[in-house]
C-alpha positions as CSV (number, residue, x, y, z in Angstrom):
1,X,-8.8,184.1,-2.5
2,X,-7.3,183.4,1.1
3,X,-9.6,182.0,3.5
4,X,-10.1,184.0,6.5
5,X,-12.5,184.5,9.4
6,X,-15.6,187.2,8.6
7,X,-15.4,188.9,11.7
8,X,-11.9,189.8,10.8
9,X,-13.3,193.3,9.9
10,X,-13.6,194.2,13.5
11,X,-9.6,194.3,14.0
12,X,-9.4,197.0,11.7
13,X,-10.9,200.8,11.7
14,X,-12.2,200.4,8.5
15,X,-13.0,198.2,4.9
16,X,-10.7,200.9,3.3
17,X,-9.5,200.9,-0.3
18,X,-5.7,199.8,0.0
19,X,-5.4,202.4,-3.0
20,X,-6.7,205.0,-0.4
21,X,-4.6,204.2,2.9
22,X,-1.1,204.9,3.4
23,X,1.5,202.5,1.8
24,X,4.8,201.6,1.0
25,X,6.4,203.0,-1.8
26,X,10.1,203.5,-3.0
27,X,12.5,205.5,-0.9
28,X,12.9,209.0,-0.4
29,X,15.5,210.6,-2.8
30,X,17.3,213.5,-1.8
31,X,15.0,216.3,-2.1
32,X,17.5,219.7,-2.6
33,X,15.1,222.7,-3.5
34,X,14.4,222.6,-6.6
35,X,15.7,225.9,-8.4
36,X,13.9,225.3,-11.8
37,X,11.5,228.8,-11.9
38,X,8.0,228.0,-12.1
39,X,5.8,230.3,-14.2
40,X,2.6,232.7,-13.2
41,X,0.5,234.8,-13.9
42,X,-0.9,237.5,-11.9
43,X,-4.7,238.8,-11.8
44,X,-3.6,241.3,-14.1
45,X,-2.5,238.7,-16.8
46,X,1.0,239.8,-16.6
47,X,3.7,237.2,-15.8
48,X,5.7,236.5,-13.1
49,X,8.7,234.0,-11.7
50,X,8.4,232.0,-8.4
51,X,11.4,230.8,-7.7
52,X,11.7,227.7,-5.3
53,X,15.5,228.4,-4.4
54,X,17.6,231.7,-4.6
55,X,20.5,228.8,-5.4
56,X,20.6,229.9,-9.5
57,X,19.0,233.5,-9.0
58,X,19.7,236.1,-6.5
59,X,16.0,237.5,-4.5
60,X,15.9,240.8,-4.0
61,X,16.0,241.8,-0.5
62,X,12.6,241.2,1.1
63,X,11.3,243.1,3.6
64,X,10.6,242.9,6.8
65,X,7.8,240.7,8.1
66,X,4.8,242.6,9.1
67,X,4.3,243.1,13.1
68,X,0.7,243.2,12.3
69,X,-2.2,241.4,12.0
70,X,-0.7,237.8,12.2
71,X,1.9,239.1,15.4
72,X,5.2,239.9,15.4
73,X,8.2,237.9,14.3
74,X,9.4,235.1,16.1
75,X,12.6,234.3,17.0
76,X,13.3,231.8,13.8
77,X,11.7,234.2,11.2
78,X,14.4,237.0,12.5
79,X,17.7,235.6,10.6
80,X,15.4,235.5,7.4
81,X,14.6,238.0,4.7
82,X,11.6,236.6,3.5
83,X,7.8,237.1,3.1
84,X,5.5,235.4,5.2
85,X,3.1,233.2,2.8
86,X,-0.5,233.4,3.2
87,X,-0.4,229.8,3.3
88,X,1.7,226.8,3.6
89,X,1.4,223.4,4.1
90,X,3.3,219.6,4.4
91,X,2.5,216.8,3.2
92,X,3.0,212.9,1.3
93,X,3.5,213.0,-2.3
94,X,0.9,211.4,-3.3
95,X,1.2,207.8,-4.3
96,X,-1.1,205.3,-6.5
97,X,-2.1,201.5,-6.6
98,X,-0.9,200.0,-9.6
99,X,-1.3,196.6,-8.7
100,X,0.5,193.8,-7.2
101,X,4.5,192.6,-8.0
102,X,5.4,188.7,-8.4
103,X,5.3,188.0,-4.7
104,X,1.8,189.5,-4.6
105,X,2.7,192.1,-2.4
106,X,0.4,195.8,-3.6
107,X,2.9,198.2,-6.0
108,X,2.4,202.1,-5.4
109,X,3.8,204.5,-7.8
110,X,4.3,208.3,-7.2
111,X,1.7,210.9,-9.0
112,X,3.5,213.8,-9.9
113,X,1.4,216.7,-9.0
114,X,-0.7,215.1,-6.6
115,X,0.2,215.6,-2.8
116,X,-1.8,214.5,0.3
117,X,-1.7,217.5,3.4
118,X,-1.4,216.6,6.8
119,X,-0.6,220.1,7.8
120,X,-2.2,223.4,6.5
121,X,-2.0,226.8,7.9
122,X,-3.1,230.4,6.7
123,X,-2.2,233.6,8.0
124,X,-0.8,231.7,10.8
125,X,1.8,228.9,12.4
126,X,4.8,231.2,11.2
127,X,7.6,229.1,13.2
128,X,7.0,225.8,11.0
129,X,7.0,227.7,7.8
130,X,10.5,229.5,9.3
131,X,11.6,226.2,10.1
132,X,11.1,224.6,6.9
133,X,12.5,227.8,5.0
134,X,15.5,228.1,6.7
135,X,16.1,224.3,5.3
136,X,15.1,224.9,2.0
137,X,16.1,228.5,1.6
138,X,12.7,229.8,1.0
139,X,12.4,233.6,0.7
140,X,8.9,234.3,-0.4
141,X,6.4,233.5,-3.3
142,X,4.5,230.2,-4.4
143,X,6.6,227.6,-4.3
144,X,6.9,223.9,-3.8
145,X,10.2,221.8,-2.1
146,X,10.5,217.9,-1.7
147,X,11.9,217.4,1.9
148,X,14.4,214.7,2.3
149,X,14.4,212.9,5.8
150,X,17.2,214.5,6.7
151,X,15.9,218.2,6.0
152,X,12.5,217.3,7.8
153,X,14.5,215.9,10.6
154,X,16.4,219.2,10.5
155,X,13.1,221.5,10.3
156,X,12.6,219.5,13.4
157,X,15.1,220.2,15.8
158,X,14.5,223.8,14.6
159,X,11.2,224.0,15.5
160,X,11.2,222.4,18.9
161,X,13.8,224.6,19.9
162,X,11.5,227.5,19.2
163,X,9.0,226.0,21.1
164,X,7.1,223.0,19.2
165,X,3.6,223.0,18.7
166,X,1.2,221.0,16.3
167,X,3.3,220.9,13.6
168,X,6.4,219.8,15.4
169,X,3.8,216.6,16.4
170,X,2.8,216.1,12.8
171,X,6.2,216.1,11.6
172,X,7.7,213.7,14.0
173,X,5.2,211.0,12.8
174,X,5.9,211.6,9.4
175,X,9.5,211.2,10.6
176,X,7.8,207.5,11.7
177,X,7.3,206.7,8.1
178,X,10.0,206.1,6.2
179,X,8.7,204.6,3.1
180,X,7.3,208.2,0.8
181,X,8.5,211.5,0.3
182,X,7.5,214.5,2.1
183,X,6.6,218.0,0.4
184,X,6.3,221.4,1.8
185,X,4.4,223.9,0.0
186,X,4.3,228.0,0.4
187,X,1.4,230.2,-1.0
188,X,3.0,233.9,-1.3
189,X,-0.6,235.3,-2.6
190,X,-3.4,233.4,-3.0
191,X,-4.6,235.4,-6.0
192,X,-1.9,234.7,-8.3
193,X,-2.2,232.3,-10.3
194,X,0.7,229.0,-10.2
195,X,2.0,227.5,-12.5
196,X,3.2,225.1,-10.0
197,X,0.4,221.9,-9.1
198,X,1.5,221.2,-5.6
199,X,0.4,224.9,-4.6
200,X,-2.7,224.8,-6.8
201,X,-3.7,221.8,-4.9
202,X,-2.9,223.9,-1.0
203,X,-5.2,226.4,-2.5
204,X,-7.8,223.6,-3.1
205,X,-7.7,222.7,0.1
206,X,-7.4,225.6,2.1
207,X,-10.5,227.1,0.4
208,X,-12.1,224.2,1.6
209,X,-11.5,224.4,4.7
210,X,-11.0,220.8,5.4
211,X,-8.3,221.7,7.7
212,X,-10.2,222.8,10.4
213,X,-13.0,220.2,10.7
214,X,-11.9,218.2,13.6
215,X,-13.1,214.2,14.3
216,X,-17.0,214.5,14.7
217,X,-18.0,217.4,13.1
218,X,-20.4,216.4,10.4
219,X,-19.4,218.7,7.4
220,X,-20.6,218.3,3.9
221,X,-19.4,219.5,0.6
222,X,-22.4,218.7,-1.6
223,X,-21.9,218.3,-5.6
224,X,-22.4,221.4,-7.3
225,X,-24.5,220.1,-10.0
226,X,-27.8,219.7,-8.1
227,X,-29.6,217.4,-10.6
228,X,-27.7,214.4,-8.4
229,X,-29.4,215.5,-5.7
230,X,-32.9,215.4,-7.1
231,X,-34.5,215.5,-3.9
232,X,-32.7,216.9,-0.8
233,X,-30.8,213.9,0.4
234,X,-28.3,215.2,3.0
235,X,-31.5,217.1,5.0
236,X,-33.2,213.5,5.0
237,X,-30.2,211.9,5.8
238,X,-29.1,214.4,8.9
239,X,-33.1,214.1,10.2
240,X,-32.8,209.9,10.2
241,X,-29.4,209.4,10.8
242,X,-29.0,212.9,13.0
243,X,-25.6,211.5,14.7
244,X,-23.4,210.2,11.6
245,X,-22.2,211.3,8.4
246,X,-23.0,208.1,5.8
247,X,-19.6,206.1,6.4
248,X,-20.6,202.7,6.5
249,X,-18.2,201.4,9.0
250,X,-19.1,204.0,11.7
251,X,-22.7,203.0,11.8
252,X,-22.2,199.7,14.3
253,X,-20.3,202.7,16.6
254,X,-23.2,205.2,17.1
255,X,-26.2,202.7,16.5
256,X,-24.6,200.2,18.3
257,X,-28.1,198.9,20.3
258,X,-29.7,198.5,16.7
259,X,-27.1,196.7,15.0
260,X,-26.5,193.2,13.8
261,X,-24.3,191.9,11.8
262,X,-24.7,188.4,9.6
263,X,-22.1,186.4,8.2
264,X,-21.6,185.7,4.0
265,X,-20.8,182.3,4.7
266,X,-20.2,179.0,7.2
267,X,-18.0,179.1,9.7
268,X,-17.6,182.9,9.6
269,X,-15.6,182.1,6.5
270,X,-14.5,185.8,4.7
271,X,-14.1,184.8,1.3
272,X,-15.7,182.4,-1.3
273,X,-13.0,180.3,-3.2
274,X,-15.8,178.2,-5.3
275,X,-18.4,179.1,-7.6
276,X,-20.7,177.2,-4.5
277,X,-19.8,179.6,-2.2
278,X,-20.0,182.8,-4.4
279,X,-23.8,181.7,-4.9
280,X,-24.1,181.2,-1.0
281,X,-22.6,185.1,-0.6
282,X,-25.4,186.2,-2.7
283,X,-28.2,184.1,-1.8
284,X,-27.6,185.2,2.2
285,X,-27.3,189.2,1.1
286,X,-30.6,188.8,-1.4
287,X,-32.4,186.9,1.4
288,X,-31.8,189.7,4.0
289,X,-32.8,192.4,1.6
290,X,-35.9,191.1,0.4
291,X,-36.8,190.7,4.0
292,X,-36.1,194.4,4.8
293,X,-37.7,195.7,1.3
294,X,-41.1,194.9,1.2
295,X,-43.0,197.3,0.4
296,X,-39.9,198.8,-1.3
297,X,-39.7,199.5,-5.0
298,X,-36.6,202.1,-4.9
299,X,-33.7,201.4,-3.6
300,X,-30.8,203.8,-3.0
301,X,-27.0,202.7,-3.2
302,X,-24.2,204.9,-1.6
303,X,-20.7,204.1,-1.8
304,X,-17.5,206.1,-1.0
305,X,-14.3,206.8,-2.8
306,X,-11.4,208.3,-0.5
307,X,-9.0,211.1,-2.1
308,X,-6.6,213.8,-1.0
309,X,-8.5,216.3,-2.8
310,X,-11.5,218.1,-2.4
311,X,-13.2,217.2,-5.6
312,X,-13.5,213.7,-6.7
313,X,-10.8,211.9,-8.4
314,X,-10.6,209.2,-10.8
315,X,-12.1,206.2,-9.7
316,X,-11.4,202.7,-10.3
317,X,-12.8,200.9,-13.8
318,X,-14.9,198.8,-11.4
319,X,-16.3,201.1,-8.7
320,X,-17.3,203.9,-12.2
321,X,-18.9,201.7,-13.6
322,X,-21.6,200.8,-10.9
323,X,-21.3,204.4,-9.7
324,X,-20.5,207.0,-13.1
325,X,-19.5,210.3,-12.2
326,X,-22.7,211.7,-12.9
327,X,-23.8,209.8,-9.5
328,X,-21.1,212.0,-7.3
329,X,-23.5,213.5,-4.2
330,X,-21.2,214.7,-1.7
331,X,-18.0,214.5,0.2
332,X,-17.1,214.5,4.1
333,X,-14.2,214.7,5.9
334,X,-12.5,210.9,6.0
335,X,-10.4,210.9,9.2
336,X,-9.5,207.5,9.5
337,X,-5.9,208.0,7.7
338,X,-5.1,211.3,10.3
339,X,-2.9,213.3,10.2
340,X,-4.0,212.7,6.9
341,X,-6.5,215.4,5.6
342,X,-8.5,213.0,3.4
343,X,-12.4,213.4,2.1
344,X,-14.6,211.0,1.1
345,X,-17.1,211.5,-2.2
346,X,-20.0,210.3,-1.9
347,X,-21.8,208.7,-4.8
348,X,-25.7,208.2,-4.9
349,X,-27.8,205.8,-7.4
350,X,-31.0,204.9,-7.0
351,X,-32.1,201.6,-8.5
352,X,-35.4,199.5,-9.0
353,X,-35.7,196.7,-6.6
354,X,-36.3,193.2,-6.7
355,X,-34.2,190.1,-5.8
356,X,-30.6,190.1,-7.3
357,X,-31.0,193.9,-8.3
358,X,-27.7,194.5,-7.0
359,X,-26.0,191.2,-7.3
360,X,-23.2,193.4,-9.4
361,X,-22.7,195.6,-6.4
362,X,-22.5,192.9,-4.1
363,X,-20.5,191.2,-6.2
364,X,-18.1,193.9,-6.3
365,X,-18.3,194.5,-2.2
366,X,-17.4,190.8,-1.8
367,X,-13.7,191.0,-4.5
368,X,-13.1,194.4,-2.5
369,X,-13.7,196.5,-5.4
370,X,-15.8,198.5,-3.6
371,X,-16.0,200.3,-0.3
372,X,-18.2,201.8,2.3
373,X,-21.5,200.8,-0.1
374,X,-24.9,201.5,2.3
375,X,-27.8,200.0,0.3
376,X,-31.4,201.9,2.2
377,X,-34.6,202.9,0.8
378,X,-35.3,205.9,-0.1
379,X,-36.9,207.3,3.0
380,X,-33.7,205.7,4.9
381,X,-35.6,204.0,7.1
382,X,-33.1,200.9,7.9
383,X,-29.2,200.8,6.4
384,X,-27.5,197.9,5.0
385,X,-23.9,198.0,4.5
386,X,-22.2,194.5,3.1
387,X,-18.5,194.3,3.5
388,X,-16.2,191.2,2.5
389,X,-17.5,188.5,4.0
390,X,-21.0,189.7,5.7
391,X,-23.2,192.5,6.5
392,X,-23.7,195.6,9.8
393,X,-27.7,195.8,9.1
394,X,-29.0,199.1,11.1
395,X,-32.5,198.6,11.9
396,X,-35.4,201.7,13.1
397,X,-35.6,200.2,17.0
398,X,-34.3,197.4,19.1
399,X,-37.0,195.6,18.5
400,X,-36.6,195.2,14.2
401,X,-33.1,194.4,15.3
402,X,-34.0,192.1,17.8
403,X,-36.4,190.2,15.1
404,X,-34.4,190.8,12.5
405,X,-31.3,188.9,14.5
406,X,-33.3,186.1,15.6
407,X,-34.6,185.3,11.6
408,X,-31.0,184.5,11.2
409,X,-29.5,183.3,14.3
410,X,-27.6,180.5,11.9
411,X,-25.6,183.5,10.7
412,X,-24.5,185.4,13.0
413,X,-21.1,185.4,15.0
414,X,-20.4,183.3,17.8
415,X,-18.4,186.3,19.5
416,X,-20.3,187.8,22.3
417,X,-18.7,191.2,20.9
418,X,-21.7,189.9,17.5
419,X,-18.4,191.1,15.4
């Protein structure tokens, strides 16, 4: 591993997966709508064609927009024959880690299917949608149409000539990356069923609302299957941690006068490089823990795993299996990727305590397998989170802190800052 300094944490927002967080990729290809018809079926069972361009097969005439309800048409919608959709949305084609090339620099592969929203509007926002349709010669229906640079650039200029907005600001920094391809996606009614998986995954979100939760507002999505919840964690976790959602990183934020932060190693080295060192990361966390759980037989470990969709997705070998699916708890909104609309799934294991207990989990925290892991017993009385290279310890009061700090003086940082 490269040597760097622990406290090199605090110059970025977050320890974030670099699966999880925007990255390069290939370049964009040129993205003419695609005219291959994509198969539905209505309520009724009875099938139906969605059509992403009128290029191979003439629409019939739509009518007019409706003057009701959602207001009347605007000036971009009026050279169109088309159908308003119930929803639409743009977005990054979603991209995956698949590992690292011959200069060690991280490879990301498209996932066909998978898209990543950083726009989404029902019943609603009608110039974007106008915009994008007028590039992509959009009519009406479910449909989905990769967006070249040029035809976003194009939807552009459209839209901030009919008066900007949002989306026109959402847009012009995905105009700033250069490196994936952009999608646009139009619902026509939400209760036909698509054969098409870039609208099936706008409906996901969009029933989830995720689009309207703004930076601060603790939301939750808890797992259906209540028996990982088997007793009611997010009510004990909003009564002792009333101000946060459980995102490790934002804990030295809000609970800043109750906070310290130790060091894995000397010198505020980050990362072990000998079999020495690795024993020194684990001796300092074990030492600290033991400290904080006497008294404690239970421990609880929570970690995070950041996706575009509302549902957990697969997770790496390593993070399942220290956290199985079975151990998914909840997910919150993840905003440290905006425009992004990202959540992350919260898994929950309890586990037995005594000294080296979670030397696998810490392990895995220390080769940045894993992410956002709080370790706290089960009455969350004080929260632990390790990270590569140390640990943000949230104690009860100032006064645990304060003791807690001066127990391990030796370890802490030099900065005033204590990053």
């Amino acid at each position: 591993m490269t040597d760097a300094s622990a406290s090199d944490e605090s110059t970025t927002t977050t320890d974030v997966n670099p699966a999880t967080a925007p990255a390069p990729g290939t370049e964009p290809a040129s993205s003419r709508p695609n005219a291959t018809p994509v198969e539905s079926a209505s309520a009724d069972g009875e099938s139906s064609s969605d059509v992403a361009s009128g290029d191979e097969t003439e629409p019939e005439p739509a009518a007019a927009p409706s003057a009701t309800g959602a207001g009347a048409p605007t000036d971009l919608e009026a050279a169109l024959a088309w159908h308003r959709p119930a929803i639409h949305g743009i977005g990054w084609i979603e991209q995956g880690y698949v590992g690292l090339d011959s200069d060690a620099e991280p490879v990301y592969e498209q996932i066909p299917g998978e898209v990543r929203f950083t726009r989404v509007s029902a019943g609603g926002n009608y110039p974007a949608a106008a915009a994008i349709a007028t590039v992509v010669g959009y009519w009406g229906g479910s449909a989905s149409y990769p967006l070249s640079r040029d035809d976003l650039e194009r939807a552009a200029n459209l839209l901030s000539g009919a008066g900007g907005g949002a989306d026109l600001d959402v847009w012009r920094e995905m105009l700033d990356t250069d490196d994936r391809e952009a999608i646009y996606v139009f619902v026509g009614d939400p209760n036909r069923r698509s054969g098409d998986p870039y609208v099936r995954r706008l409906l996901d979100l969009s029933d989830s609302g995720r689009q309207h939760v703004p930076y601060g507002e603790l939301r939750w999505w808890p797992a259906e299957d209540a028996t990982t919840d088997p007793y009611p964690l997010i009510r004990a976790w909003t009564e002792a941690w009333p101000a946060v959602l459980p995102l490790a990183h934002e804990l030295k934020e809000v609970f800043e006068d109750r906070w310290v932060r130790f060091h894995s190693l000397p010198e505020s080295k980050r990362y072990a490089d000998s079999p020495d060192e690795d024993e020194i990361v684990l001796r300092r966390h074990n030492v600290v823990l033991n400290e904080l759980c006497d008294g404690v037989d239970e421990i609880l470990v929570i970690a995070n795993n950041v996706s575009s969709t509302p549902y957990p997705s697969t997770a790496s070998p390593e993070f399942a299996e220290l956290l199985p699916a079975h151990a998914f708890w909840t997910s919150v909104p993840w905003h440290y990727s905006d425009p992004d609309l990202l959540f992350a799934h919260l898994y929950a294991s309890r586990r037995p305590w005594e000294p080296g207990a979670l030397d696998d989990v810490l392990d895995a925290v220390a080769e940045e397998e894993m992410f956002g892991v709080i370790i706290t017993p089960t009455d969350l009385r004080w929260l632990y989170h390790p990270y590569a290279g140390g640990a943000d310890i949230v104690m009860p009061n100032v006064a645990e802190r304060d003791a807690l700090a001066a127990a391990h003086a030796e370890w802490r940082s030099r900065h005033p800052s204590g990053l």
